[in-house]
Every structure is written in structure tokens, then in C-alpha cells.
C-alpha positions in Angstrom: -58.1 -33.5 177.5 -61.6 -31.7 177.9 -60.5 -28.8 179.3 -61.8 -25.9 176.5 -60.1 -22.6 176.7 -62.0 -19.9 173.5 -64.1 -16.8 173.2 -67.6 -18.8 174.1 -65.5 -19.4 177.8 -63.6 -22.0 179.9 -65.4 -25.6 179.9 -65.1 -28.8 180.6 -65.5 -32.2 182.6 -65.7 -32.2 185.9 -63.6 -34.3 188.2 -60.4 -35.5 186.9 -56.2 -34.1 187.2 -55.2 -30.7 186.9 -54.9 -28.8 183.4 -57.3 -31.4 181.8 -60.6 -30.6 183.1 -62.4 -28.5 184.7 -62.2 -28.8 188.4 -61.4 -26.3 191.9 -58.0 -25.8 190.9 -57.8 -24.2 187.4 -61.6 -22.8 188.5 -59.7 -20.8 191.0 -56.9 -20.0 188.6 -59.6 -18.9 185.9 -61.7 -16.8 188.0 -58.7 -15.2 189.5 -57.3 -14.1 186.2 -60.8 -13.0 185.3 -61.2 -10.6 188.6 -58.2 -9.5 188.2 -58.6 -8.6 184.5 -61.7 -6.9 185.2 -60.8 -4.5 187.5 -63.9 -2.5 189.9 -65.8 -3.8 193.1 -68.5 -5.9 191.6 -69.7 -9.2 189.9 -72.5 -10.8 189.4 -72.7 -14.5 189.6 -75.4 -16.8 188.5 -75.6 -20.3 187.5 -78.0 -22.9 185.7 -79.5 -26.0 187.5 -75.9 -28.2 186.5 -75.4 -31.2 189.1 -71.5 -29.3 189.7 -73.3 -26.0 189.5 -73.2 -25.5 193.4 -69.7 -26.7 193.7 -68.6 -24.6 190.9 -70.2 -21.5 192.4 -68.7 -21.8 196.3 -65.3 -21.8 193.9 -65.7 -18.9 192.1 -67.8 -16.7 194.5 -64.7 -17.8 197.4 -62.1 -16.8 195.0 -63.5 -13.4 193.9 -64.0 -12.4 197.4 -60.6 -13.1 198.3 -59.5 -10.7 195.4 -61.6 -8.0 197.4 -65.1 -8.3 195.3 -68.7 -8.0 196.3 -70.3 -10.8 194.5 -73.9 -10.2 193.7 -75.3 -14.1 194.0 -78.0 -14.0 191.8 -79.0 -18.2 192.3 -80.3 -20.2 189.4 -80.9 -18.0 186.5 -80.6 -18.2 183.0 -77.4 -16.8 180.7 -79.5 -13.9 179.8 -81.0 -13.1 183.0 -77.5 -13.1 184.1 -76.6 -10.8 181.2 -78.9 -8.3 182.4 -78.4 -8.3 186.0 -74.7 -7.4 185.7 -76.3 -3.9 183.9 -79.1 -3.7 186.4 -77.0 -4.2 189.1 -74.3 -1.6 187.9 -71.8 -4.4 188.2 -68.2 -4.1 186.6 -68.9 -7.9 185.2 -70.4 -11.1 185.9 -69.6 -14.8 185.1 -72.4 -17.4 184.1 -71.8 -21.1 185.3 -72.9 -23.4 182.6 -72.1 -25.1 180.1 -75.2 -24.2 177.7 -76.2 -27.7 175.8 -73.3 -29.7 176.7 -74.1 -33.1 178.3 -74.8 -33.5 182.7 -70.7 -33.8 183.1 -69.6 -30.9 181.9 -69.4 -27.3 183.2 -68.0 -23.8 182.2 -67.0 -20.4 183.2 -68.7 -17.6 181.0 -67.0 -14.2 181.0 -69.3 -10.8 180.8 -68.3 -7.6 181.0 -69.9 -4.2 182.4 -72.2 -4.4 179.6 -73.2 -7.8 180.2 -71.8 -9.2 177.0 -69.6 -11.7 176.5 -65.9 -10.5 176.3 -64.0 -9.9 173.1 -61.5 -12.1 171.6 -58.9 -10.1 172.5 -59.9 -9.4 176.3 -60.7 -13.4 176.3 -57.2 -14.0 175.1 -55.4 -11.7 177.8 -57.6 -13.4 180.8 -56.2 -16.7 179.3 -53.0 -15.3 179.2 -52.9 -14.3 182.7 -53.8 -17.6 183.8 -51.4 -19.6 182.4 -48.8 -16.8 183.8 -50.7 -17.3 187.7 -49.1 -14.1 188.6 -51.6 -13.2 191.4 -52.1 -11.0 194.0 -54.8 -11.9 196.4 -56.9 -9.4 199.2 -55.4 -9.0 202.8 -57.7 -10.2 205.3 -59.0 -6.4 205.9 -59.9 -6.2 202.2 -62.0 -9.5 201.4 -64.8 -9.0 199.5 -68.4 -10.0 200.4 -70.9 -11.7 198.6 -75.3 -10.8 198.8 -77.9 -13.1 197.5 -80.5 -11.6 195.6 -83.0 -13.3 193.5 -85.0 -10.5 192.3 -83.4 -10.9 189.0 -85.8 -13.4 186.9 -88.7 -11.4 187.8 -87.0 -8.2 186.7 -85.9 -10.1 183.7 -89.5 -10.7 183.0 -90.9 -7.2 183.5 -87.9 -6.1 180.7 -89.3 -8.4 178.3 -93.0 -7.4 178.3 -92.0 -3.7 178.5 -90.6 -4.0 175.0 -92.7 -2.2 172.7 -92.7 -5.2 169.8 -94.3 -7.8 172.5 -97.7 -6.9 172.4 -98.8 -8.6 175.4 -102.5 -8.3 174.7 -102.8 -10.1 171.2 -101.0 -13.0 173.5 -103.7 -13.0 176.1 -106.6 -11.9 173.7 -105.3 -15.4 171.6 -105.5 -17.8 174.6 -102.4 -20.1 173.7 -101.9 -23.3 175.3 -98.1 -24.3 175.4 -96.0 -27.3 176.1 -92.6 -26.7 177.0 -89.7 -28.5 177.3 -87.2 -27.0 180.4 -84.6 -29.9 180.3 -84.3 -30.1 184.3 -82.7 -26.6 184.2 -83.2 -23.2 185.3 -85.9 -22.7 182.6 -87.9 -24.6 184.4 -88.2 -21.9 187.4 -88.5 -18.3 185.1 -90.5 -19.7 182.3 -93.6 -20.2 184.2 -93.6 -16.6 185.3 -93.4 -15.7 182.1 -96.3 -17.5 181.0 -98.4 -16.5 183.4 -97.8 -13.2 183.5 -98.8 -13.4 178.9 -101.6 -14.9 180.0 -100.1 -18.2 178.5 -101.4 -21.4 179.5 -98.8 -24.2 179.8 -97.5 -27.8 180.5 -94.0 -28.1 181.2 -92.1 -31.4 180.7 -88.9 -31.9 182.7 -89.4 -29.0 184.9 -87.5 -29.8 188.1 -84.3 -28.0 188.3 -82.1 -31.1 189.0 -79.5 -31.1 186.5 -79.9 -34.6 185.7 -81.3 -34.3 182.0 -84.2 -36.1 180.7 -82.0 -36.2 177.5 -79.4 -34.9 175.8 -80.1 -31.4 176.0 -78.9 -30.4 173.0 -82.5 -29.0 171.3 -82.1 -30.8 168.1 -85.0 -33.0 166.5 -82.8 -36.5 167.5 -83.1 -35.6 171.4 -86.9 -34.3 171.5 -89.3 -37.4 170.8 -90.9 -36.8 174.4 -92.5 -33.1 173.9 -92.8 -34.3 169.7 -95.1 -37.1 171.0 -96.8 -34.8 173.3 -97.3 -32.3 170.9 -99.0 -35.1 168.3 -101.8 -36.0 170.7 -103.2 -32.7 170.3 -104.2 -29.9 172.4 -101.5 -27.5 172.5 -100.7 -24.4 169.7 -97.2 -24.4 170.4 -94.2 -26.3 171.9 -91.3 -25.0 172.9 -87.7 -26.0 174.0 -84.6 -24.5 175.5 -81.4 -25.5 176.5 -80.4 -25.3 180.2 -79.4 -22.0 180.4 -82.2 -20.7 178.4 -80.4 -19.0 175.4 -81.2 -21.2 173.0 -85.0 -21.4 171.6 -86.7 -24.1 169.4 -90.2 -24.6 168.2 -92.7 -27.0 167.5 -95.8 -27.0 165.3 -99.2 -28.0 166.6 -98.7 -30.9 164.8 -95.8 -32.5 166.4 -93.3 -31.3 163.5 -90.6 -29.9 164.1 -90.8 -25.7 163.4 -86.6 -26.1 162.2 -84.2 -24.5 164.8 -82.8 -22.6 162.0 -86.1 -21.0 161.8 -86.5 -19.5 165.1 -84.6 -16.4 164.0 -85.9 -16.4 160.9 -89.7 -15.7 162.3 -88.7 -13.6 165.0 -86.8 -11.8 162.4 -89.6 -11.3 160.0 -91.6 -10.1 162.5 -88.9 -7.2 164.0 -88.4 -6.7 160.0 -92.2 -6.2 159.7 -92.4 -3.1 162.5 -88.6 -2.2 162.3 -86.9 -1.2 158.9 -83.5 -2.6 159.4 -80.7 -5.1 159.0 -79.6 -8.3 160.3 -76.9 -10.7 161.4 -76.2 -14.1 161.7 -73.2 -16.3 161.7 -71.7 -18.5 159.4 -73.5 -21.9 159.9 -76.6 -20.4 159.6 -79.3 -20.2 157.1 -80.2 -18.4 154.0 -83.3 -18.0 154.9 -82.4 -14.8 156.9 -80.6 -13.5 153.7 -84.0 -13.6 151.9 -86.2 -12.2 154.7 -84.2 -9.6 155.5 -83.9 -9.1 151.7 -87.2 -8.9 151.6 -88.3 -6.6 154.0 -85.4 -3.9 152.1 -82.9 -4.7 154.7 -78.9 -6.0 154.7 -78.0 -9.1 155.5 -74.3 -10.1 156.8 -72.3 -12.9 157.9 -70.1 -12.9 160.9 -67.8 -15.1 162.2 -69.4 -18.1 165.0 -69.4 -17.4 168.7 -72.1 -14.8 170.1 -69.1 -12.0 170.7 -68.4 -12.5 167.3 -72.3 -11.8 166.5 -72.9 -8.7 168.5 -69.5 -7.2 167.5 -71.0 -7.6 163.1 -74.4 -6.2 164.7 -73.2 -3.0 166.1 -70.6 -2.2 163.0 -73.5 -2.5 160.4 -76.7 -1.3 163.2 -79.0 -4.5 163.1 -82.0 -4.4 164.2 -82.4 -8.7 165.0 -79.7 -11.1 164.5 -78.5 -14.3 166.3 -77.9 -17.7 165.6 -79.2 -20.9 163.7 -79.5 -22.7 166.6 -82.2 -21.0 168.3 -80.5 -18.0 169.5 -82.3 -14.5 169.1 -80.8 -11.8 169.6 -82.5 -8.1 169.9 -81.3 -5.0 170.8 -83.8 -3.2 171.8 -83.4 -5.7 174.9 -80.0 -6.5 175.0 -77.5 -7.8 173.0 -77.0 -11.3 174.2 -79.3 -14.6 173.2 -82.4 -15.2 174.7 -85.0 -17.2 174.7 -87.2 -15.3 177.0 -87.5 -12.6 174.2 -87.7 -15.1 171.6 -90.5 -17.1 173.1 -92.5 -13.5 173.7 -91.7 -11.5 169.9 -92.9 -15.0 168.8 -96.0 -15.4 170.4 -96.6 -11.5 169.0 -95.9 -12.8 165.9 -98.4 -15.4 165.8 -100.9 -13.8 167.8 -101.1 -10.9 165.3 -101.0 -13.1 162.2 -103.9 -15.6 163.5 -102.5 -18.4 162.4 -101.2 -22.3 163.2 -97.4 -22.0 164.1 -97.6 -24.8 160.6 -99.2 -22.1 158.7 -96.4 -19.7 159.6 -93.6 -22.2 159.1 -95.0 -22.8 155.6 -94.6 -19.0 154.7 -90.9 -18.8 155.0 -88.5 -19.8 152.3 -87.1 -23.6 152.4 -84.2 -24.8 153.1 -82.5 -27.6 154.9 -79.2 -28.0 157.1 -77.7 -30.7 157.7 -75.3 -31.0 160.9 -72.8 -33.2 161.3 -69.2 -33.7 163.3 -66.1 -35.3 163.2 -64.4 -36.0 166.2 -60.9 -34.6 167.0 -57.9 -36.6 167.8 -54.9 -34.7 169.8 -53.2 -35.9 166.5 -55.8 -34.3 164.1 -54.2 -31.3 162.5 -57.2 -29.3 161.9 -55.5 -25.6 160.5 -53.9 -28.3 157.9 -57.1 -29.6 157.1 -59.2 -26.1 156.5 -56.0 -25.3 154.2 -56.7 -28.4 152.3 -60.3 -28.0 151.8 -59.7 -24.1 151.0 -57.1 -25.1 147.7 -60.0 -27.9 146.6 -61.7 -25.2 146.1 -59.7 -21.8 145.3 -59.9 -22.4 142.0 -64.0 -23.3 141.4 -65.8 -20.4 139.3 -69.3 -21.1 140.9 -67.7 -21.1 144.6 -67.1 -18.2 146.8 -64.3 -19.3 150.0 -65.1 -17.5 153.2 -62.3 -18.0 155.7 -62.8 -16.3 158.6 -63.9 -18.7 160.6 -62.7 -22.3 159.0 -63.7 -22.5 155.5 -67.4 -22.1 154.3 -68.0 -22.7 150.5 -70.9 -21.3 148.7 -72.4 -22.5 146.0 -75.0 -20.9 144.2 -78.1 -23.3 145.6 -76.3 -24.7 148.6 -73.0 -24.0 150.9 -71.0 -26.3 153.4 -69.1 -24.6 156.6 -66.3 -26.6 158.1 -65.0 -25.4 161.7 -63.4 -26.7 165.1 -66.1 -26.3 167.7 -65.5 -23.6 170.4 -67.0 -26.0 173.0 -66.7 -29.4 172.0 -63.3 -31.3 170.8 -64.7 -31.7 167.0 -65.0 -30.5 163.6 -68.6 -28.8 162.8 -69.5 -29.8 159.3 -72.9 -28.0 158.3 -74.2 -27.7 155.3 -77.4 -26.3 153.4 -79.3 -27.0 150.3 -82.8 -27.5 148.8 -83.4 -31.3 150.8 -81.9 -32.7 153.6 -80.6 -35.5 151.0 -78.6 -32.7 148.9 -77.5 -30.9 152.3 -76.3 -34.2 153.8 -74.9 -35.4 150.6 -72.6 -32.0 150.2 -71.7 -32.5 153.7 -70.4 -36.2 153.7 -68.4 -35.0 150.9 -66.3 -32.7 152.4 -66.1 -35.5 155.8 -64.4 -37.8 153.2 -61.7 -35.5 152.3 -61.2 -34.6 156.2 -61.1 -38.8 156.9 -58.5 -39.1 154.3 -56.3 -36.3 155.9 -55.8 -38.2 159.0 
């Protein structure tokens, strides 16, 4: 089964029967619950450049008109672009069609509500609910809903991102960068070029055409990015830069070819918010200490919340953060919105550096070290995982120099390293990260724990 039903949305395969993946059926049975959940007049619906994404999109915006809604069709635009529109647009919610870094097959339904943010746990758990119960009422014939195309959307994303007062859009220009980007035949491919241009940015963009069919797995991890590495090694560009295919997800490359670390995109942006801003931060679970120190450094709090970007934004607002996010490239920033992107990423970034005057190396080099190593263990529908994480939490119950977190799977800290076991909320495996000093410690500590999991089952 690859149908995935959790707070990050409904995803999964396309094509397929009924109840295992995701196709018209249980899109129309989602989207129903959603509308009907939501209450109000209005959605907004964009999607990313996905081979299914146009088939997905005459399902959903058909099935919310027949529960009376104007649909706002916003075209290809990224998740954050999306975000924004449904608060621009004084929409009562919106739904994103993408399946962020999953592979060309897969699609997925992502919830927002009137804020633009992804919906709780709870409020995800009651749409679910009321899909499985199908207990619908649909418009009369006099009361369908209509649906308006507007693509002013990116550019107004654009304009919201230079306005913010920590982008200084002069340095940028005054420092002449020349970019190579990454866009993974996806919708980044179409906004990040305005952007660019209108930073005064010059640029090369590498798998621009918004086909769907990825170059590579578009995952932006170091294993799937030899082509822009390469690139980036013969010289002539400051900076590369790659997203995912809905654009919420930011990682960076050094002039060199190196890779900057996706754990450190936060960490810079963060340091440079933390520089201007006096202030705390948040990130989840998985990600790095590094964070902890900066923040710690610049007099602020650091916490930990629970994975999944709801779960994110909700730790943000209880303890005010300024900047917080994700370890794998996702930035988030109040001040714009509180959702990922990459789009304010990519521009706090290039502030950053631009102000500092140096190599994107030389700014890597200032931030505390550490290394993550990610690995997975693919689910079985006879793997019990809950028994698992309650197996790995009594190894450990009783260690002095380890602290058990357990709110979301088991993360054990050690003093100079930690390991995080989890079930994915997209993907049908078990997320086994872990940090320490080298990549050899990291992916030792890691490995360990995978053993103990592989003699479980």
C-alpha cells in the first residue's frame, strides 16, 4: 500500500486499485472531506510541475466546485507561493498538489488553512475521519461553485520577499553574484528566474523545464546532485543552489563544488536573522546542534519540536521565534510567513553573504561542525514499528549519560552525539538519523541502533 494518510498530507502512487494509492477516487473522497471540513466560499489551488499534477488538479478543482467553492487556480507555483496566496487572496484555505521530494510517481494532497499553514494534527485527523465515514453532501446544480485562473501569484510572492526589511537587496546587486541553480524540472524553474533578476542576480539554471520528469532523484541530498557539483567545480559561479520541486526545501553549494551541508541552510540563515534580530529559534528533532549553539550564541533559546512543519510553527509561536525550520533545507521566517521557503532562504542568504564579503566556503567554515548521518529502514506491513521505538526507549531508560525524547519516536542524546529513530510521515520507512563529530562516528551510532531494529523483525 502507498497510500499515506498524516499531518504532512495525503500521498501516494498514482495509478493503481482503490484505498491503496492515490488516484480520482479517494482524491475525490479527500478533497470532499477537506471542503467540507473547511467551511467558507474559497480555496486556492496550486500545484508543482508533477507528470499527474494536471490530472490531479481537474480532480480536486471539479470536486470543490461541486461542494459550492470558488476555486482560485493559481497554475504551477511553489508550496509557499501557495501558502501565501490563500492569505493574499482572503481565501478560507487552499490545497497544494505535490508530493515535495518524493520520486516522478507519486503525488499528494496538502491541506492549508485560512492562514496558509498547514493544518493541525487534530484538524488533519477529523478531515481523515470524515473521509473514511464518506458522509457527503454535495451542491445542487444552482449552487456549484466556479473556479478563476490567476497567475499573479509568483510575482506577488516575489515583491513580499524583497520587501522584507532583512533582504537587503542592494548588497545583493552591489556584489554581482553569479548563480547556478538546480530547479529539478519543477515549478522552481519558472519563479526563480524572476527572482534573480529582479536581485540583480546573474544565473544558470540546470533542469529548468517544468516537465516533471526529473533529471534525478529529487531529493536534494549530496548522492543525487553530481550534475550542478560538477558544474560548480569548473569554476565561475559564487553560489549553487538547489530546491526540491515545490520549492520549500533549500540547499547550497560552495564555489568549490562542496557541498555547503543541507543541515546548514538554517543554520546561516539563522545566524544572520540572529545577527539583526535578538530572538529564539526552532527546529525539529532530526536536526542539528548546530542551531542550539548559534542561537546560543547570539543570547537566544533554542527548542526542539516534534517533525512535520505543523508541528514546527505550532513550538515557534508558543516560545516567539524569530527563525526556525528544518535540517533539510527548510527556512522558516516569520516576518514572511510561517511556512518553508526557499524563496526567502535563497534571498536572507544572499544578504548574508553579501554583507559579510566572503566565499560561501569561508562562511561554511565559521559555523560549528557537525555531521548527520541519514539512513532508512524499509517498512514491511508486518513491521511493528510502536514495538520497536518501545524497545529501543528501555535500551536505553536506564543510561546516565542519555537523555530519551519521545515525542516523536525515540531520539537519544548523548553528550557529543544523538540518534533519532521515527516512521516517515511520507514515505513507508523508519528515519534513522544520527549526529556526531565525523560522519564515521554519526554513521557508526546510527547502524547501531539499525541492528537492533533488524533483529526485531
Amino acid at each position: 500500500m502507498t497510500l499515506i494518510k498524516s499531518i504532512s498530507g495525503i500521498r501516494g502512487t498514482i495509478g493503481g486499485r482503490t484505498g491503496d494509492t492515490l488516484n480520482p477516487l479517494d482524491i475525490v473522497k479527500f478533497t470532499t472531506a477537506y471542503a467540507q471540513f473547511i467551511g467558507g466560499k474559497k480555496i486556492v489551488v496550486g500545484r508543482d510541475g508533477r507528470i499527474s499534477g494536471l490530472m490531479v488538479r481537474n480532480v480536486v478543482v471539479g470536486t470543490l466546485m461541486g461542494m459550492g467553492y470558488d476555486v482560485i487556480d493559481i497554475g504551477y507555483a511553489t508550496t509557499p507561493t501557495t501558502e501565501l496566496a490563500v492569505r493574499m487572496a482572503g481565501a478560507d484555505g487552499g490545497i497544494i498538489i505535490t508530493a515535495s521530494h518524493n520520486p516522478r510517481q507519486w503525488n499528494a494532497l496538502k491541506l492549508l488553512n485560512s492562514e496558509g499553514e498547514f493544518l493541525t494534527a487534530a484538524d488533519g485527523a477529523e478531515v481523515l475521519r470524515m473521509a473514511e465515514a464518506e458522509d457527503f453532501n454535495y451542491a445542487d446544480v444552482d449552487h456549484l461553485g466556479s473556479c478563476t485562473i490567476d497567475d499573479s501569484f509568483n510575482q506577488r510572492h516575489i515583491d513580499s520577499v524583497l520587501a522584507l526589511k532583512l533582504v537587503d537587496v542592494d548588497a545583493i546587486k552591489a556584489r554581482k553574484f553569479r548563480v547556478c541553480v538546480d530547479t529539478i524540472n519543477s515549478v522552481g524553474g519558472i519563479i526563480l528566474p524572476d527572482l534573480f533578476k529582479a536581485l540583480g542576480v546573474d544565473y544558470e539554471i540546470l533542469n529548468g523545464e517544468c516537465t516533471g520528469d526529473f533529471a534525478h532523484n529529487p531529493e536534494p541530498l549530496e548522492k543525487n546532485l553530481q550534475g550542478i557539483m560538477d558544474k560548480m567545480k569548473q569554476g565561475g559561479f559564487d553560489l549553487g543552489i538547489v530546491v526540491d520541486p515545490d520549492v520549500d526545501r533549500l540547499a547550497f553549494i560552495c564555489e568549490d563544488g562542496k557541498m555547503f551541508g543541507e543541515e546548514y541552510t538554517l543554520v546561516s540563515v539563522a545566524d544572520y536573522v540572529l545577527s539583526h534580530t535578538v530572538g529564539n529559534t526552532v527546529s525539529n528533532l532530526s536536526s542539528t546542534r548546530a542551531l542550539r549553539d548559534v542561537t546560543e550564541k547570539h543570547g537566544g533559546k533554542y527548542t526542539a519540536a516534534a517533525v512535520g512543519e505543523v508541528n514546527v510553527t505550532t513550538k515557534m509561536k508558543e516560545v516567539g521565534a524569530v527563525i526556525g525550520g528544518e535540517g533539510n533545507g527548510g527556512v522558516i521566517y516569520p516576518e514572511s510567513h510561517y511556512g518553508r521557503d526557499a524563496l526567502v532562504g535563497i534571498a536572507l542568504f544572499l544578504s548574508s553573504l553579501a554583507q559579510k564579503g566572503c566565499k560561501v566556503s569561508e562562511l561554511r567554515a565559521t559555523f560549528p561542525e557537525y555531521q548527520i548521518a541519514k539512513n532508512r529502514i524499509d517498512l514491511t506491513p508486518e513491521t511493528d514499528v510502536d514495538a520497536i521505538l518501545v524497545k529501543v526507549k528501555e535500551m536505553f531508560a536506564k543510561d546516565a549519560t542519555a537523555q530519551v525524547n519521545d515525542i516523536d519516536g525515540v531520539k537519544i542524546d548523548f553528550p557529543d552525539r544523538w540518534v533519532h529513530l521515527r516512521k516517515s510521515n511520507t514515505e513507508p520507512i523508519i528515519r534513522v538519523y544520527s549526529e556526531a563529530q565525523t560522519m564515521e562516528q554519526a554513521d557508526e551510532l546510527g547502524k547501531q541502533l539499525m541492528q537492533v531494529v533488524y533483529d526485531m523483525q
